[in-house]
C-alpha positions in Angstrom: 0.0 0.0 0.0 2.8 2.6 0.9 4.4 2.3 -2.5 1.1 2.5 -4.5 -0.1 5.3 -2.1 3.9 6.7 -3.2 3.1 6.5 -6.8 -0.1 7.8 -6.7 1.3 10.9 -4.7 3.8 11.4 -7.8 1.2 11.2 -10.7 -0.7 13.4 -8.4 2.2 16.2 -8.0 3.1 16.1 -11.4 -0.7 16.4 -12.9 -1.4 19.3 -10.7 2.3 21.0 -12.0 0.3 20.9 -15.4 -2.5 21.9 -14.2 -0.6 25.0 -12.9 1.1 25.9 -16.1 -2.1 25.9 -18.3 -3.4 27.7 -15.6 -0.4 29.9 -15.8 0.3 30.2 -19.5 -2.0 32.6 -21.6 -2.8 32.9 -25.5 -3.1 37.2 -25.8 -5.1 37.9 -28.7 -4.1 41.4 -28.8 -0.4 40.3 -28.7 1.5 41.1 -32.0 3.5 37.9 -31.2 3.3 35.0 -32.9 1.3 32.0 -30.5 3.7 29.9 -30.9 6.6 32.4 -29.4 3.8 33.2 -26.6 4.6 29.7 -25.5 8.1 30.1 -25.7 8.0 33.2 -23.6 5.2 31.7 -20.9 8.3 28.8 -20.0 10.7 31.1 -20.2 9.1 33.4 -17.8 7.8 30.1 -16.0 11.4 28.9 -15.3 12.6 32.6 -14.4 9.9 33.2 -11.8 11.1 29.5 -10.4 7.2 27.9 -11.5 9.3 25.2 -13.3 12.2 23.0 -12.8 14.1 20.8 -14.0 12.5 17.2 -14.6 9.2 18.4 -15.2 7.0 17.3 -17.2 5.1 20.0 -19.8 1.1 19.8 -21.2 1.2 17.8 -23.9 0.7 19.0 -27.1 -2.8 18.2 -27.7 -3.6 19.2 -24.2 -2.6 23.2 -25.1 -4.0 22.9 -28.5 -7.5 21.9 -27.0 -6.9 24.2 -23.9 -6.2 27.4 -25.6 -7.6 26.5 -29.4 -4.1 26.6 -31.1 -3.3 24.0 -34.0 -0.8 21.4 -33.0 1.3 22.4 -35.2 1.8 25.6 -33.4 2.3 24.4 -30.0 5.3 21.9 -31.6 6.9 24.9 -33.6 6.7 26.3 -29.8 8.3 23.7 -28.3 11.0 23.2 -31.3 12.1 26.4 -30.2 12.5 25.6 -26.6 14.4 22.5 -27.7 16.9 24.5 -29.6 17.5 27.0 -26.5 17.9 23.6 -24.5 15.3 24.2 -22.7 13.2 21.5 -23.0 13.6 17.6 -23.9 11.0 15.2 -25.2 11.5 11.3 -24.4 8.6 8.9 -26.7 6.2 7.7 -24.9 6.3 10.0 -22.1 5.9 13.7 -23.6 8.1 17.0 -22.9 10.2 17.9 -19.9 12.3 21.1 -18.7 15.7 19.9 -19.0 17.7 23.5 -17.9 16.9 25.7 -15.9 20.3 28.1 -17.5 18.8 30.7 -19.7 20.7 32.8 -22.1 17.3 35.2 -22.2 17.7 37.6 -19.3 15.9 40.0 -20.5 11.4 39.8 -21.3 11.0 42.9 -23.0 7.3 44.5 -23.4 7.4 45.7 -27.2 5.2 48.0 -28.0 4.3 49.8 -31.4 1.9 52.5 -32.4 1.0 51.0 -36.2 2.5 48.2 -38.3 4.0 49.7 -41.3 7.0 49.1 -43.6 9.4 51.5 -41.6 8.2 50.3 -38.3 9.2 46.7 -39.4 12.7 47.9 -40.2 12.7 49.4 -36.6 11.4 45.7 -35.4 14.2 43.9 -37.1 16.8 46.0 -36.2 16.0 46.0 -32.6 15.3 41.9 -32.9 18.5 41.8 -34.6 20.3 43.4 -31.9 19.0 41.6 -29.0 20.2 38.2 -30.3 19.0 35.4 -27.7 19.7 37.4 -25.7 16.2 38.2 -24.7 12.2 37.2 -25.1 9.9 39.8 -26.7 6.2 40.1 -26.3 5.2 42.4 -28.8 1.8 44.6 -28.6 -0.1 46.9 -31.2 -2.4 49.5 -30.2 -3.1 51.4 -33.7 -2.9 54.8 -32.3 -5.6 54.0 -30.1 -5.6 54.8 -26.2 -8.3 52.6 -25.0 -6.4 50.1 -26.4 -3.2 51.4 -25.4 -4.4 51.7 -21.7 -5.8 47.8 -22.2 -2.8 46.4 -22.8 -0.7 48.0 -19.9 -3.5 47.2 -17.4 -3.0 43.8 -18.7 1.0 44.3 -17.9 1.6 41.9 -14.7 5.3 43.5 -14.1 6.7 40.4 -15.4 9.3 42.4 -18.1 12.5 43.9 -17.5 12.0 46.2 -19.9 9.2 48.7 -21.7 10.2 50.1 -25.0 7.5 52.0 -26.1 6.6 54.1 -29.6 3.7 57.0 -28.4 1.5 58.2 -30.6 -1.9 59.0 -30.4 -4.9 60.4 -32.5 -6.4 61.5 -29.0 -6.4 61.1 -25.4 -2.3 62.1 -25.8 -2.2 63.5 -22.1 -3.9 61.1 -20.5 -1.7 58.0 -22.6 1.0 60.1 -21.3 0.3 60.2 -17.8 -0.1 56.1 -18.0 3.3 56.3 -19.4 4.4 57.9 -16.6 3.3 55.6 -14.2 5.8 52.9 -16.0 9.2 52.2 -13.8 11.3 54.2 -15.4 14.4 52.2 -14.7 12.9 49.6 -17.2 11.6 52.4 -19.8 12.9 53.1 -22.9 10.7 55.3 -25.4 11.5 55.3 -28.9 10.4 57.6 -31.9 9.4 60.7 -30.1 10.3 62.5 -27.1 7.1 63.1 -24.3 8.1 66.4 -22.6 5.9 65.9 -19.5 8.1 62.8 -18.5 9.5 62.5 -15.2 12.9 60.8 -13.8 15.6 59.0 -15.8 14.5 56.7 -18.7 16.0 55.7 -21.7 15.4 56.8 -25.2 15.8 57.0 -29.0 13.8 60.4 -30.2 13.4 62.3 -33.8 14.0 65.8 -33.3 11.2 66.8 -35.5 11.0 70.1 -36.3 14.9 70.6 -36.3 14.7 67.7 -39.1 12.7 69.0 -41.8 14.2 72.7 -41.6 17.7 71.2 -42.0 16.5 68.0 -44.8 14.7 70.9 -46.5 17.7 73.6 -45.9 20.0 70.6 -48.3 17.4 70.7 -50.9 17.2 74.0 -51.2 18.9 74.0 -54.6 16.3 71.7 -56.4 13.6 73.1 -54.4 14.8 76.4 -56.1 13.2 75.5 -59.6 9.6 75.3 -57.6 7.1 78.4 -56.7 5.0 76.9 -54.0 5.8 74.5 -51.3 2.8 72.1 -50.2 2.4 70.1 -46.8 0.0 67.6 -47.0 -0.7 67.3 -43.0 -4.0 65.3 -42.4 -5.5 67.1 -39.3 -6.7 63.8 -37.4 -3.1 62.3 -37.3 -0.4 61.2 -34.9 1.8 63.1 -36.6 3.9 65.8 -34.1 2.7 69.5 -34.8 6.5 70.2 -34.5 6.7 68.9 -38.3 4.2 71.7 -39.4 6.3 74.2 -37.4 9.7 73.2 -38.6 7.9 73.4 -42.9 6.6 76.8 -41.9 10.4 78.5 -40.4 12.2 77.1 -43.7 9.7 78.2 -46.0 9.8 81.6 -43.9 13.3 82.1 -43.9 13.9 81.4 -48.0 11.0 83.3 -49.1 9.0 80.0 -50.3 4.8 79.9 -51.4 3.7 78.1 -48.4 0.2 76.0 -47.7 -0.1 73.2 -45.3 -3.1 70.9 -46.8 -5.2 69.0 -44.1 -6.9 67.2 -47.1 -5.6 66.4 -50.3 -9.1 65.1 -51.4 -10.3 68.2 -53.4 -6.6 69.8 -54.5 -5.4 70.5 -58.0 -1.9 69.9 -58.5 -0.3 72.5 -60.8 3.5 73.0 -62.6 5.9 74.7 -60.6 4.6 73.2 -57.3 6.3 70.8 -54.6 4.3 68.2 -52.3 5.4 67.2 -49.5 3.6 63.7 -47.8 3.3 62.5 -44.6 0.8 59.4 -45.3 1.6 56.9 -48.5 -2.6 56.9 -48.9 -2.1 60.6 -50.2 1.1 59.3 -52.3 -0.9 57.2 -53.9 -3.8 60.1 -54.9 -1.2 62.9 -55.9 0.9 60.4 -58.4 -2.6 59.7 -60.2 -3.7 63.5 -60.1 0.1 64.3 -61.9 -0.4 61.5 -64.4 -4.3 62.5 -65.4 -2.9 66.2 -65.7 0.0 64.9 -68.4 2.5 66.5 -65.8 6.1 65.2 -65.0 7.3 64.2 -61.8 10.5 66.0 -61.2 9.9 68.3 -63.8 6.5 70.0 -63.5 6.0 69.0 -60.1 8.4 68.0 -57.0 7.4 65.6 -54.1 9.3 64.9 -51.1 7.7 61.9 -49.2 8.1 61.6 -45.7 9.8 58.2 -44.5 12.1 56.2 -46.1 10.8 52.4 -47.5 12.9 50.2 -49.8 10.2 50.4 -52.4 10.5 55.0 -52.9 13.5 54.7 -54.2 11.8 52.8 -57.5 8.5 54.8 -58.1 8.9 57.1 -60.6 12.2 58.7 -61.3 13.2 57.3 -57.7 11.3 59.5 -54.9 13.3 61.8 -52.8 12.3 61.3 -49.2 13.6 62.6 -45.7 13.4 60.4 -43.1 15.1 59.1 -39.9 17.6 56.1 -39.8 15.1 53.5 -38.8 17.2 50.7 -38.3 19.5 53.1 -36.1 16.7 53.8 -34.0 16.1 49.9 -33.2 19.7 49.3 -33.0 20.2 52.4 -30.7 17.0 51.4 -28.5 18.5 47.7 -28.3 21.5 49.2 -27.3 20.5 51.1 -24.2 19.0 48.0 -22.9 22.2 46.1 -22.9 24.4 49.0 -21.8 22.1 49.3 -18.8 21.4 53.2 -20.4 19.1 55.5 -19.8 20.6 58.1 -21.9 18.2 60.2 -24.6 19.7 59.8 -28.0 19.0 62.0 -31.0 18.0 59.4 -34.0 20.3 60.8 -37.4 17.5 62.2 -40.2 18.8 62.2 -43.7 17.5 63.5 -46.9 17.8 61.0 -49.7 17.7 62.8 -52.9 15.9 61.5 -56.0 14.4 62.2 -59.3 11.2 63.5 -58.1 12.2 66.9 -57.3 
């Protein structure tokens, strides 16, 4: 009876240990991260916080698929991963087990972006890049949206050594900022923009926006010279910093240019001797049909500067000229201050990139 009664303890233990992790481990639906890294991270952050040890034995994989509604062949990517990192060992027969608890990923970063879009990917993979193995990233998108934004840090259990944060916002700025300042700020790093009301010593990686387009515009100021009117399309419902308007309006001020800043581009006519400038790729898209139904030519009749650098500008048209900040310095730099233990403010370097369009 005492051995029996022994065994039955064991099967006991170790069914309530994986009871406890599916308890414990959590698909986020508003997570960014692929569901298969979410169950990377969740033993990861299981071993760190000491939930799991050596010798124990993991759900199986159709117990998480039917727990959290996953395919299987996610949950085995998941724990293909953790095999690599040595993390976890399967023996046939018997299903997976933690077989180190020696983890290269210190760092559980909180990764959180403003939009998806082509530059903000190049900031992603720059940032990834940097980090190595060296940490695990949950990564969060709240489309420019506070009551999303202030969902997902409510969420935020103060599991992550780290916050690196891009804010923008179409409203409710103030109040997203006052959320922000509630973070620790010895695990803060903002990136993208400087938030002035900020208090104590965080890190970040900032665009100094309206010292950027003065001095990108002040280096074009030869082929801008061929123009008569200078045109800011600046959508009024945007995230985009008022400091951009501000810095367009001293350069065209200080060289004498024919100024308007266009909230709309819906209703414009585009006419020779003019130069656009866009923020948004949507009014891109409109202004290079409005020059081809008028018979114009790009770089002759009409100039446009587009705002952010992609791989693809440099092939539409004549090539576009663009200014635009080093995105992959700013996820380097960002990377950078997390593994020098910084929290120094760093000026991202803006370049203009000129093309045939102007």
């Amino acid at each position: 009876m005492g051995i029996l009664t022994t065994e039955l303890e064991c099967l006991l233990f170790v069914y309530m240990k994986k009871e406890r992790f599916l308890g414990y481990f959590q698909i986020n639906e508003y997570s960014a991260t692929p569901k298969y890294q979410q169950l990377v991270n969740s033993v990861l952050n299981g071993i760190r916080q000491g939930y799991l040890s050596v010798g124990d034995l993991l759900p199986s994989i159709n117990e998480i698929s039917i727990e959290f509604d996953i395919s299987r062949i996610t949950v085995e990517k998941g724990y293909n991963e953790l095999r690599k990192l040595g993390v976890v060992t399967s023996t046939p027969g018997k299903g997976y087990f933690i077989a180190s608890t020696s983890l290269s990923q210190e760092l559980k970063i909180f990764l959180l972006f403003n939009k998806l879009s082509t530059h903000k990917k190049i900031i992603y993979d720059a940032f990834v890049k940097t980090l190595g193995d060296k940490a695990a990233i949950d990564f969060y998108v709240y489309n420019n949206d506070y009551v999303l934004f202030s969902k997902l840090l409510e969420q935020e259990n103060n599991s992550h050594t780290h916050y690196v944060i891009i804010p923008h916002f179409i409203d409710n700025e103030e109040k997203a900022y006052e959320l922000l300042d509630q973070l620790p700020k010895d695990k803060l790093i903002i990136i993208d923009k400087k938030v002035k009301s900020m208090q104590g010593k965080y890190g970040a990686v900032y665009e100094n926006f309206e010292k950027d387009i003065f001095n990108a515009l002040t280096q074009a100021l030869e082929p801008l010279s061929k123009y008569h009117t200078i045109k800011l399309i600046f959508p009024e419902n945007s995230y985009f910093p008022q400091e951009i308007a501000q810095g367009f309006l001293t350069f065209c001020s200080n060289y004498a240019f024919n100024h308007k800043i266009l909230h709309s581009f819906h209703n414009e006519t585009v006419e020779k001797g003019e130069v656009y400038i866009n923020l948004m790729d949507d009014d891109l898209v409109k202004l290079l049909e409005n020059i081809i139904t008028l018979g114009l030519e790009v770089g002759e009749d009409v100039g446009i500067i587009s705002y952010n650098e992609t791989p693809l500008k440099k092939f539409i048209t004549k090539g576009l000229t663009t200014i635009s900040t080093d995105f992959e310095a700013m996820g380097r730099s960002a990377a950078q201050l997390i593994l020098n233990h910084s929290k120094e403010h760093i000026e991202n370097p803006f370049y203009l990139n000129l093309r045939g369009s102007l």
